[in-house]
N, C-alpha and C positions, 0 to 999 in steps of 0.2 A: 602517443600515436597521432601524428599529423593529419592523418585522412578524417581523424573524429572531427576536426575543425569545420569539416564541410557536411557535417549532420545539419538538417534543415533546422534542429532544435538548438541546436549551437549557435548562442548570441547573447545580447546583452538584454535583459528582458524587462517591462514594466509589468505589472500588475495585469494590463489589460491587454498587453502582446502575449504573458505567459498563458489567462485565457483562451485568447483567439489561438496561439498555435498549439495547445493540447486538444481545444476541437477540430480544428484542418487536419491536425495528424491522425487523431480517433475515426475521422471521417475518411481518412484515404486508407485505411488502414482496418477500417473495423472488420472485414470479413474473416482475415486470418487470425487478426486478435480476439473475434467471439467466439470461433472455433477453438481456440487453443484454449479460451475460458472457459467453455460449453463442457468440453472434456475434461477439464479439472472441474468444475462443479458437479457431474457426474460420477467422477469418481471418488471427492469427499460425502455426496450424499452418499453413496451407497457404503462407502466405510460405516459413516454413521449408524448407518441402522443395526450396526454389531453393540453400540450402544444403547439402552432399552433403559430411559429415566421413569417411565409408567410401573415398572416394580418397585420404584423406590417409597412410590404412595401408599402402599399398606404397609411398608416396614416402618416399628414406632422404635427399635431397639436398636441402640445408636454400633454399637460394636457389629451387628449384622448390616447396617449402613456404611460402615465402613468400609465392611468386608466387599461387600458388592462395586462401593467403588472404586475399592484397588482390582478387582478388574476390571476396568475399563481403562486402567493407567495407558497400555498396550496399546488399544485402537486408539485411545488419545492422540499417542506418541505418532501412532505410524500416519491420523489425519493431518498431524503437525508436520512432520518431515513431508510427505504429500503435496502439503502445501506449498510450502519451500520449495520447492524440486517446477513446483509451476510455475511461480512469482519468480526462479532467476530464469525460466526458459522465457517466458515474455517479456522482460528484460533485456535478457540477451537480443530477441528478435527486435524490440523498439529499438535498440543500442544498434545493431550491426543490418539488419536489414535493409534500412534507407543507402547506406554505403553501398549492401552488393545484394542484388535480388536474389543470387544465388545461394544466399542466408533463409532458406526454407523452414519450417517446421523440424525436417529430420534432422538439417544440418545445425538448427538453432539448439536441439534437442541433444544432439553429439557433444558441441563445443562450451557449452553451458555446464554439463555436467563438472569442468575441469575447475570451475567459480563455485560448484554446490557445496562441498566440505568445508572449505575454509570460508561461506557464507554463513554455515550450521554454527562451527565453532563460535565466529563473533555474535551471531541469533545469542547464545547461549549464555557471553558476557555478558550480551546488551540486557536478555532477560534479568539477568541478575543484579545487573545497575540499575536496572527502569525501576524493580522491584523496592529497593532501595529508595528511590526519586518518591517513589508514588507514597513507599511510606512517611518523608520527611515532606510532602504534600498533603497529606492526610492531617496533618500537626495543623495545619493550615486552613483545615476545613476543605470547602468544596474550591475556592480560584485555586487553593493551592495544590491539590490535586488536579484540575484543570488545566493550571500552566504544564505540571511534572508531565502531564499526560501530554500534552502539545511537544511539548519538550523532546519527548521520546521517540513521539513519531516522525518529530523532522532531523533528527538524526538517524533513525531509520530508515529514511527516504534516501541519504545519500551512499547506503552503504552499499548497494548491488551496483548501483553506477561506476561508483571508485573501484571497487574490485575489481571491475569486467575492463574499465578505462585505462588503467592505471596500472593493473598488474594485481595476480592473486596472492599478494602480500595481506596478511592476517594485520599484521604489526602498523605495514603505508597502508590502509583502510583505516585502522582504528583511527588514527593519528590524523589522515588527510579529513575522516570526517568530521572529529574534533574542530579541525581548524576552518573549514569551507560551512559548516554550521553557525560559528559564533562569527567569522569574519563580516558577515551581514546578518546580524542575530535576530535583529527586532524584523529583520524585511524578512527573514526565513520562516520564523516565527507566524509575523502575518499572513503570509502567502498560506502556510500550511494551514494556519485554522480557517482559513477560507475556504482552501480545499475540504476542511472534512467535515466544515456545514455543508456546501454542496452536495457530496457525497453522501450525507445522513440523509436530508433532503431527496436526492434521487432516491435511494436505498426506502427511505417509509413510503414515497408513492408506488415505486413498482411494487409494495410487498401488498401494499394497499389491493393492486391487481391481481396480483399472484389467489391471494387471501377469497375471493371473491367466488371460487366455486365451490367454495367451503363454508360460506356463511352461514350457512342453517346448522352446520354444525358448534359454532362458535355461540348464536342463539342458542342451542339446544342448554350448550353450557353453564352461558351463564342466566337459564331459567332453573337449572337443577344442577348444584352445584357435584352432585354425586357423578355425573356425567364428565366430569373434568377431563379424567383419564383421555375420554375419548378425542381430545384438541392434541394429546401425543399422537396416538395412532395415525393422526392424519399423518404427520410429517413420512409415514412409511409409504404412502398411496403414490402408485407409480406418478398419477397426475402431479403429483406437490414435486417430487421430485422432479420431475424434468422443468416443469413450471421456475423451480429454484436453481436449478441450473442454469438458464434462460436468465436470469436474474444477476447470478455470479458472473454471466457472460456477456454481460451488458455493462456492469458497475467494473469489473476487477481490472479491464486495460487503462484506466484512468490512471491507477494506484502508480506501474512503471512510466507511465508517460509524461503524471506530473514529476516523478522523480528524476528524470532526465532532465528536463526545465527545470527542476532547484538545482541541479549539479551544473548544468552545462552554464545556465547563470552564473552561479558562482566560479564556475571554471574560465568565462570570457572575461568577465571584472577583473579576477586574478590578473589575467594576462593582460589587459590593459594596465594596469596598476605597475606593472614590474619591467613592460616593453618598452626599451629606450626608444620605439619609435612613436610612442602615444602617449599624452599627455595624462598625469596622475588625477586623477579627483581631486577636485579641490578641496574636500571633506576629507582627505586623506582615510579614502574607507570605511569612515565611520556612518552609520544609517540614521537619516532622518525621518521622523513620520512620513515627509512630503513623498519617502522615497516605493509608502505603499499604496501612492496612485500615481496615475501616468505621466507622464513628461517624454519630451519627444526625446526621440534616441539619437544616437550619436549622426547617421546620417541623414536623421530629417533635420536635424540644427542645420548644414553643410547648403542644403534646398534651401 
């Protein structure tokens, strides 16, 4: 699609432009993207409370543990497709929005659905590979689990882009994200675990806040540990709940919009690299440490 070219996120990025324009866009942007989080974190808290883990502290008998947690398989399932179902509508809205403002909520929410299936399906490889990774990580101790975990998530990162970009091919996803992940491996690599210290980071101060009108309950707890229970029950209090939705709707636009910035990176290199009208890297593609800090871009060289 030629009109993606002229996405404001569309370009060739360093370290410290992919920052700056994931905050400029957050920022012109954030009303309709904390609304759309706001209502997805609303609607996973409240699945969850079909969930009830404060029974499972008196059961000592592992076959009736069990039992209890095959069901909850169910709500599991339906918070997980939930999820999914929100993560490609704001997606879709980072992706097509900036193109045509007539890209709303209902319309993001209509035309998204057509990427949701064939998103599920690869969700379902990928869990099953990652699964895999994380185990042949485990072998490894903790980097090696570390890295498999890094690993997963930046492949992760490009798979809603390429599908929505490129076509709802199951088959061109798997395959383009294979290739636009490892094509700059070590800078993909980087960038992502940067993103999800950040992320961790935002994520423990706000909970820090969140947590705050609660504290006399968390002392209660851990002055008498019989009390425990009661640090579940909170998560049901309408206060926690909206408090953590606020929370979901704050952190979760980040998730699509650095995705966009590792795709659409990877997407502008490709195309300088292959365009008879632009000169190839002279690394012929391959990534240098130097390449996960700044360096001026192709038209501040030209100034």
């Amino acid at each position: 699609m030629d009109q993606i070219t002229s996405h404001p996120l569309y370009k060739i990025h360093t370290i410290d432009s992919a920052v700056n324009s994931l905050w400029d866009f957050y920022k012109q942007k954030f009303v309709p993207l904390f609304l759309i989080s706001f209502v997805m974190g609303m609607v996973l808290q409240y699945l969850s409370t079909f969930i009830n883990i404060s029974e499972l502290q008196s059961v000592t008998d592992i076959d009736e543990i069990m039992l209890k947690l095959s069901n909850y398989v169910w709500p599991m399932l339906l918070i997980s497709v939930v999820s999914l179902l929100f993560t490609t509508i704001l997606h879709y809205y980072v992706i097509y929005n900036p193109l045509d403002r007539e890209n709303n909520f209902l319309h993001c929410l209509l035309n998204s659905l057509r990427y949701f299936f064939p998103y599920l399906i690869i969700m379902i490889f990928l869990a099953i590979a990652g699964s895999f990774a994380l185990f042949l990580g485990l072998l490894l101790l903790f980097v090696g689990a570390l890295f498999a975990g890094i690993y997963i998530m930046t492949l992760y990162l490009f798979i809603l882009p390429i599908l929505m970009v490129e076509g709802p091919s199951i088959a061109n996803t798997i395959s383009r994200t294979i290739v636009l992940a490892h094509r700059n491996f070590w800078s993909n690599m980087g960038w992502t675990a940067v993103f999800v210290i950040i992320l961790l980071v935002i994520s423990v101060v706000l909970s820090g806040f969140i947590l705050l009108p609660f504290t006399g309950s968390f002392f209660k707890a851990f002055a008498d540990p019989g009390e425990a229970a009661s640090l579940v029950d909170i998560t049901t209090k309408p206060l926690y709940i909206i408090l953590s939705a606020v929370l979901n709707a704050i952190t979760m636009p980040l998730l699509p919009i650095f995705a966009c910035i590792l795709y659409f990176n990877g997407r502008a290199r490709e195309e300088q690299q292959y365009s008879p009208e632009l000169p190839k890297d002279e690394d012929d593609g391959k990534v240098r440490v130097e390449d996960l800090y700044a360096k001026p871009l192709p038209e501040d060289e030209k100034e």
